[in-house]
N, C-alpha and C positions, 0 to 999 in steps of 0.2 A: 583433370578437366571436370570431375563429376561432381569434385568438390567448387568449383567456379562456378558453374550449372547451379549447383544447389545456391549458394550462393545470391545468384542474378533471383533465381526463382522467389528467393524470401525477400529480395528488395522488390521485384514485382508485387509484393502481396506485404508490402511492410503494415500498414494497417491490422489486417488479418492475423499476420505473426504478433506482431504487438499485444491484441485484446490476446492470444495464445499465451504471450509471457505472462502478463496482466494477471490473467486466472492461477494461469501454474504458482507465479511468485507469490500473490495472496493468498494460494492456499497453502504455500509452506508455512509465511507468515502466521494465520492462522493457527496452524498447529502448534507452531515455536511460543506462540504468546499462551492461547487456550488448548493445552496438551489434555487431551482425551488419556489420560491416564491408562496404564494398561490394555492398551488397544495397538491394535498391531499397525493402523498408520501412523501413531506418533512417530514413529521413525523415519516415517519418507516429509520431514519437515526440510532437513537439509538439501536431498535430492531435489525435493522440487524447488527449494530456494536456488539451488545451483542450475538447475535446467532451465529455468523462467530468467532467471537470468542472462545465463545465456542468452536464449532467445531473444529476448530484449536489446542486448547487442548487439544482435545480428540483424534485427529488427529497423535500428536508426545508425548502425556506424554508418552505411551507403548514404544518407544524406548529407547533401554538401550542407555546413553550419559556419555561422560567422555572426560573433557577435557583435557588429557591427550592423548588421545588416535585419538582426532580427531587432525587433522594438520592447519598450521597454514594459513587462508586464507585472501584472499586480502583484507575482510574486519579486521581482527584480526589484521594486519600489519598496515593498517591504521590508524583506532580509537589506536591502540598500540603509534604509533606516535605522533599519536594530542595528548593523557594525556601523555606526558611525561615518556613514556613505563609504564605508565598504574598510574601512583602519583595520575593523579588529577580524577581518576574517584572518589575518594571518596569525591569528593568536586561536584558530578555532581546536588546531591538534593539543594546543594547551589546556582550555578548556576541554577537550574528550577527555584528558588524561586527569584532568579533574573532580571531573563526574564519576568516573570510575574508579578512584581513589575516595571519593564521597559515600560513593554505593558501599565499597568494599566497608568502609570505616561502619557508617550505619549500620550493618550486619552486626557487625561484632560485637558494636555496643545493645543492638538490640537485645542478641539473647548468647546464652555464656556457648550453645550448638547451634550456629548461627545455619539459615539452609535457604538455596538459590529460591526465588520465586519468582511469579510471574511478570512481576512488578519491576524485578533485578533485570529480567532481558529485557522491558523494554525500554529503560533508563540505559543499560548499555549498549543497544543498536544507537543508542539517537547520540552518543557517544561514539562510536563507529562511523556513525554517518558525519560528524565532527572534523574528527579526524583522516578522514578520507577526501574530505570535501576541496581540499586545494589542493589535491592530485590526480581532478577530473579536468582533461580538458575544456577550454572554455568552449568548441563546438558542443558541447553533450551541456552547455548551462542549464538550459531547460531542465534536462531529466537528474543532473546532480541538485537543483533547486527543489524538483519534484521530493526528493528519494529526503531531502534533509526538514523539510517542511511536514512531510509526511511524519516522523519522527517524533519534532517537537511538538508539534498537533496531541500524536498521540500520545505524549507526556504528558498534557495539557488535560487531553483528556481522562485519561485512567489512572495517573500516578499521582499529580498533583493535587486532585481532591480527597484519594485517601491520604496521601503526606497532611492536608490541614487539617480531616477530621482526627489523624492521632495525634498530632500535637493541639488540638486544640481541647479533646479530651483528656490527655496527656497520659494514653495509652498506645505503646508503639505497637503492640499487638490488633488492634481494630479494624474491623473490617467496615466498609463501606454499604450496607445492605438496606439503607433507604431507597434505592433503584428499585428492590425485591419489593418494599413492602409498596410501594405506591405506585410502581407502573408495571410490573407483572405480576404478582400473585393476584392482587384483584381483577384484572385483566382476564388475565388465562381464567380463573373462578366462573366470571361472567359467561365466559365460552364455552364452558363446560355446562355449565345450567344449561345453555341456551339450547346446548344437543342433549339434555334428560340429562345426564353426568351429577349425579349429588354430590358434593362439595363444599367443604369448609376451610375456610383460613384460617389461623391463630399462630399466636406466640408460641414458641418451642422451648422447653426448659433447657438450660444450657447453653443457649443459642441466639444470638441478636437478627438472623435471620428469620422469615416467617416461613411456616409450616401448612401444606396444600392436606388437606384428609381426603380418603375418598375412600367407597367398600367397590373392591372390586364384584364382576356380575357373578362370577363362578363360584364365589365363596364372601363367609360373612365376615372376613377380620380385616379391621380397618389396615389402609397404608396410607402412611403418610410421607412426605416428599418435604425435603426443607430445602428450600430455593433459596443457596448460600451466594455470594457474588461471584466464586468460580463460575458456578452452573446457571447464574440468571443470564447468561448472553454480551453481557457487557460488552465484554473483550471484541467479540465480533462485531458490535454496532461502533466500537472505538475503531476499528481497521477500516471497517468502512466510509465514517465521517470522515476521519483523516485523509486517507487516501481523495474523496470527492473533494472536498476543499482543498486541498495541497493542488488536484488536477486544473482546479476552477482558477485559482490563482497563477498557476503555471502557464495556462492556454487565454487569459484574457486580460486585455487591457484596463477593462474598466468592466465595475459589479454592473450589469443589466436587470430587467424585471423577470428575464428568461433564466440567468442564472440563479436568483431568489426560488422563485417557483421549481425549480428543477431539485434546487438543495433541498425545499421544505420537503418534496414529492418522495427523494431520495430518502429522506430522513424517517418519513412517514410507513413508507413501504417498507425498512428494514426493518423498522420496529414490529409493527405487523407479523414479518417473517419470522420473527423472535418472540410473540406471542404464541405463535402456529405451532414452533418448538418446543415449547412448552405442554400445549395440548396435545400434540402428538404421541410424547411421552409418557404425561398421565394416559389417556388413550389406550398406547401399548402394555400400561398397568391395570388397565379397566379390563381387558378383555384376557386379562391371563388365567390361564387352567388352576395350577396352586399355586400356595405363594413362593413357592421354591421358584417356580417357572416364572412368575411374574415380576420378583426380584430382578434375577437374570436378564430376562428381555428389557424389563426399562434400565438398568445399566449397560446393555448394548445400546439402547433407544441413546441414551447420555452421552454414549462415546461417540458414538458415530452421527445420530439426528443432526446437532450441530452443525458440526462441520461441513456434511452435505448441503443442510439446505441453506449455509452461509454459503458456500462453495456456488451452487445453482442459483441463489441472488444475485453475486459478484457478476456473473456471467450474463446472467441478462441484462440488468443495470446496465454495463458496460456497453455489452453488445448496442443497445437503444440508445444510449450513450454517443459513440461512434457513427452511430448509424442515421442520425437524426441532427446530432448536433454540432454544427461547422465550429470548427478550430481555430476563431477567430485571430488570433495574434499569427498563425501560421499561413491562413490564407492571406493575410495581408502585405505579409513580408514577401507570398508571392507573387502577388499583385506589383509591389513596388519592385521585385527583383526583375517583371517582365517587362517593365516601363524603362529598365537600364540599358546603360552598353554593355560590353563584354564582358561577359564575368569568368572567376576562374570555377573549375568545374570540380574544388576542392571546397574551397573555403566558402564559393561565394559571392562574394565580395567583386569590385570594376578591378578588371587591368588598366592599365593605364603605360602611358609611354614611358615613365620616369622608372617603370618595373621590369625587371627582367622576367621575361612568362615564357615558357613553351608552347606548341600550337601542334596537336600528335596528328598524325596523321589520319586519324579517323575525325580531325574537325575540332576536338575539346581544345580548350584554353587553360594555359593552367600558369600560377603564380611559381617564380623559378622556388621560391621558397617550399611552397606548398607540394610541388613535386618532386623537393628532395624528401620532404617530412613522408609523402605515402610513397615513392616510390614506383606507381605506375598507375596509369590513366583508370580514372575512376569508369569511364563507359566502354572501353574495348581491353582492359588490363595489360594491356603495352607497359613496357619499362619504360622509368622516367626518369630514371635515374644516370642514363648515359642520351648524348645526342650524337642523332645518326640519321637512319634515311626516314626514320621512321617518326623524327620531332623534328622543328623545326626551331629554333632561337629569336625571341623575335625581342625588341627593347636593343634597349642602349647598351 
């Protein structure tokens, strides 16, 4: 019974659990993509991927879904279009298997001690998510749409612009660090002037990344910081767009002026937030005692800075998010679900006379199909599965 209770209680408050999952799952994410090396949360990447998940589950399985009944949204129109109004999804576990055969092969020819990177997980989630994707019920379309969108996005964004700058330089080792020179190091520079912080940019020998100097206040020997595309943030503002645009196309029918403005605003404020982790870090290097201590602390500042205040954006975002912003394609389909006859209290969807439906004794309607599939009444947990005093048979 306590697990029933709990239960009712998280579909009471599905909302609420949800931005909960929300957080948890992007912050494993997070970790899995931009691993804080040597820091003692890389390891809770899986766990929270596993618990945010969860939660998420528990979050929308209690919503009755039918896709029938839900309309058709800019993500459905989409992914509709790329399979060839929908042929080649059943070819997607093939293409996973692909891509991962792809990645694998790449490695090897890259370098003769080929080694996982950042770039390898997240060519193989979106792979995962491939392969998984026609073994998600179609109730869950939304959030299997969400979770596969989300993926290719992020491919989209992080992987496939250094995939053409190293074959277009025709260096498979190359890293991407134009991000560095032109929209954070001079960035953060200017922030730093702007609070007294003397600072200099420049080229690093060795190095196609650009390099931050600064004397810290305690002592006279310069440090300097090379802001490589691990450490420029990327990754984080990549989980982030992803994730908003994947949610925007999943929840609406049609692009609005509201959702433009929302993306630019979202876009704007995380970048920001990714500037601030930068300055904070230098920051943490400016005010250290020697440089033994101020090494130290700004590679704490590195591991950890990050993903906190990526961590603490996600959550607001959302939170305001949520809170502010109606879910059009879902209120709509309530809207027309309210305007119908009797629906079953599974799928959804009208009973009708030509259907065989149950009728339980606490009132719910249910499709006979749909109440063999779960089993037992979605609002009092009655078994469904047998008829008795407690259902009633109702159809032909």
């Amino acid at each position: 019974m306590r697990l029933n209770s709990l239960v009712e209680t998280l579909a009471k408050s599905r909302s609420t659990i949800a931005l909960i999952a929300l957080v948890t799952t992007f912050a494993g994410v997070g970790l899995l993509i931009d691993r804080p090396k040597g820091a003692l949360v890389e390891w809770l990447a899986l766990p929270l991927l596993i618990f945010g998940g969860g939660l998420f589950v528990g979050a929308v399985w209690q919503a009755p879904r039918s896709t029938a009944a839900i309309p058709s949204t800019l993500a459905t129109r989409f992914l509709r279009w790329l399979t060839l109004d929908g042929k080649l999804v059943r070819l997607f576990p093939a293409f996973g298997i692909a891509v991962i055969l792809a990645d694998l092969a790449y490695n090897w020819i890259q370098s003769a001690n080929p080694t996982f990177q950042t770039e390898d997980t997240i060519v193989l989630l979106a792979a995962g998510a491939l392969i998984g994707y026609g073994f998600v019920p179609d109730r869950f379309a939304r959030e299997r749409d969400f979770v596969l969108l989300f993926f290719v996005l992020l491919n989209g964004i992080l992987v496939v612009p250094l995939l053409t700058a190293r074959l277009y330089f025709a260096d498979l080792d190359k890293s991407v660090d134009v991000y560095s020179w032109v929209a954070l190091a001079p960035e953060t520079s200017a922030v730093l002037t702007l609070i007294g912080v003397s600072n200099q940019v420049h080229a690093v020998a060795g190095s196609t990344a650009p390099g931050l100097s600064f004397t810290p206040q305690h002592f006279s020997v310069p440090v300097t910081v090379v802001i490589t595309t691990a450490c420029s943030g990327i990754y984080s503002f990549g989980i982030f767009a992803s994730a908003f645009v994947a949610f925007e196309l999943t929840e609406h029918n049609r692009p609005s002026p509201r959702i433009w403005a929302l993306l630019g605003l979202g876009f704007a404020t995380s970048y920001l937030a990714n500037v601030l982790r930068m300055v904070v870090i230098i920051l943490v290097g400016y005010y250290g005692d020697t440089p033994n201590t101020d090494l130290q602390n700004m590679l704490v500042a590195h591991s950890y800075l990050g993903w906190i205040i990526f961590l603490a954006w996600i959550a607001l975002f959302w939170t305001l998010l949520f809170r502010f912003v109606p879910r059009e394609s879902t209120e709509a389909t309530l809207r027309a679900i309210q305007k119908r006859g009797v629906l079953c209290g599974i799928c959804g969807s009208d009973l009708t006379p030509v259907l065989r439906g149950y009728r339980c004794k606490c009132g719910s309607f249910f499709h006979a199909a749909c109440a063999a599939e779960r089993g037992e009444c979605s609002k009092c947990r009655r078994p469904l599965n047998e008829i008795g005093s407690d259902q009633t048979l109702i159809g032909s």
